[in-house]
C-alpha positions as CSV (number, residue, x, y, z in Angstrom):
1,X,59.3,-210.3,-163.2
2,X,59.9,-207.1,-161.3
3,X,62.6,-209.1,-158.4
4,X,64.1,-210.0,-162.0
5,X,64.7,-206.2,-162.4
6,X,65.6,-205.3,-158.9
7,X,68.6,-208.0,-159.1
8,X,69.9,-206.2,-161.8
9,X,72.9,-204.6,-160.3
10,X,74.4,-201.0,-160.6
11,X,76.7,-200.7,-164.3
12,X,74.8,-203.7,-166.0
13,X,71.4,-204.5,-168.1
14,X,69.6,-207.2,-169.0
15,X,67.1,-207.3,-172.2
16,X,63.2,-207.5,-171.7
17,X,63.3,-211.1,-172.9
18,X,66.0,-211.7,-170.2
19,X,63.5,-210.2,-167.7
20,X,60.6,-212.1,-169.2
21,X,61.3,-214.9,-171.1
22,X,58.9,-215.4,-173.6
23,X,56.9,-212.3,-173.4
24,X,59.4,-209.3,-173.7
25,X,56.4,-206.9,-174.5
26,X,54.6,-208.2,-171.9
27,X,57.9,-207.2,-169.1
28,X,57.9,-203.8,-171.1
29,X,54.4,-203.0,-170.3
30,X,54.8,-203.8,-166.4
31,X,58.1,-202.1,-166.3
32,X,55.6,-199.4,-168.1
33,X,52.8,-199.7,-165.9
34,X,54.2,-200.5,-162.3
35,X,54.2,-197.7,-159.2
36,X,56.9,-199.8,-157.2
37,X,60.4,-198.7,-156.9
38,X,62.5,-200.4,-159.7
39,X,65.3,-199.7,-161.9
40,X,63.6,-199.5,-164.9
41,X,66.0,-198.2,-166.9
42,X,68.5,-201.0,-166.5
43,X,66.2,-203.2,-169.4
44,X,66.8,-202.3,-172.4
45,X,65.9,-203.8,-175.7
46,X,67.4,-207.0,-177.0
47,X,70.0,-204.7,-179.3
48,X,71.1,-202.5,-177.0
49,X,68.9,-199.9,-178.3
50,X,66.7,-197.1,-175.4
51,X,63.2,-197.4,-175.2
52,X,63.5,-194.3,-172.9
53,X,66.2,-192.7,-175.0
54,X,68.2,-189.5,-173.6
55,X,66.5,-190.1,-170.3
56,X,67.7,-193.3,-169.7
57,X,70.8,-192.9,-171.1
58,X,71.5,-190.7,-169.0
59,X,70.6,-193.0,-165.9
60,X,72.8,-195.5,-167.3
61,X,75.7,-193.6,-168.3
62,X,75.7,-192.3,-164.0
63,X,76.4,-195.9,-163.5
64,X,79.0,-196.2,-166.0
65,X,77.4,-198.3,-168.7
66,X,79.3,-198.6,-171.6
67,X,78.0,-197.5,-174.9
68,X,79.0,-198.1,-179.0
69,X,76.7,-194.8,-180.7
70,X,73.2,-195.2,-179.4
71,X,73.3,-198.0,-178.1
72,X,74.3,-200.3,-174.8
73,X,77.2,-202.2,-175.5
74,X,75.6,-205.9,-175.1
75,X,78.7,-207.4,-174.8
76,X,80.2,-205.5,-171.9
77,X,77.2,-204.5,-170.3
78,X,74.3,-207.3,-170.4
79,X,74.2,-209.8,-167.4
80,X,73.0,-212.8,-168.8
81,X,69.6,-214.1,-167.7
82,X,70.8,-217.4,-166.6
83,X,72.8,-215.7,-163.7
84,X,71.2,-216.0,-160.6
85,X,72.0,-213.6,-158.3
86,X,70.0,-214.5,-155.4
């Protein structure tokens, strides 16, 4: 789950049930849990929507992910979970 999250690349996001299908809370509370180097805030919730709100926004916005309000702008932004990027 966590290689899942260190694929994500720079500018994009995938959900927590792109990271772990199935089990979305269960990626949140490794992503919550874990002492390895990730980028957490690139997983956001299935809406768009910050569980880390003005911190991770601003993490995101450095990389130039789009936003509509509050929230990640799915369509623009997410990188599906079926693209392998290995």
């Amino acid at each position: 789950m966590l290689a899942r999250v260190r694929e994500i690349p720079e500018g994009f996001v995938r959900s927590y049930g792109d990271i772990s299908p199935g089990a979305p809370r269960f990626g949140g509370t490794v992503l919550s849990q874990t002492d390895e180097d990730v980028p957490w805030w690139r997983v956001v919730r299935a809406d768009g929507s910050l569980a880390k709100g003005e911190r991770q926004r601003v993490l995101l916005e450095d990389e130039g992910v789009p936003f509509r309000g509050t929230r990640v702008d799915m369509t623009v932004a997410r990188l599906p979970a079926d693209v392998d990027l290995a």
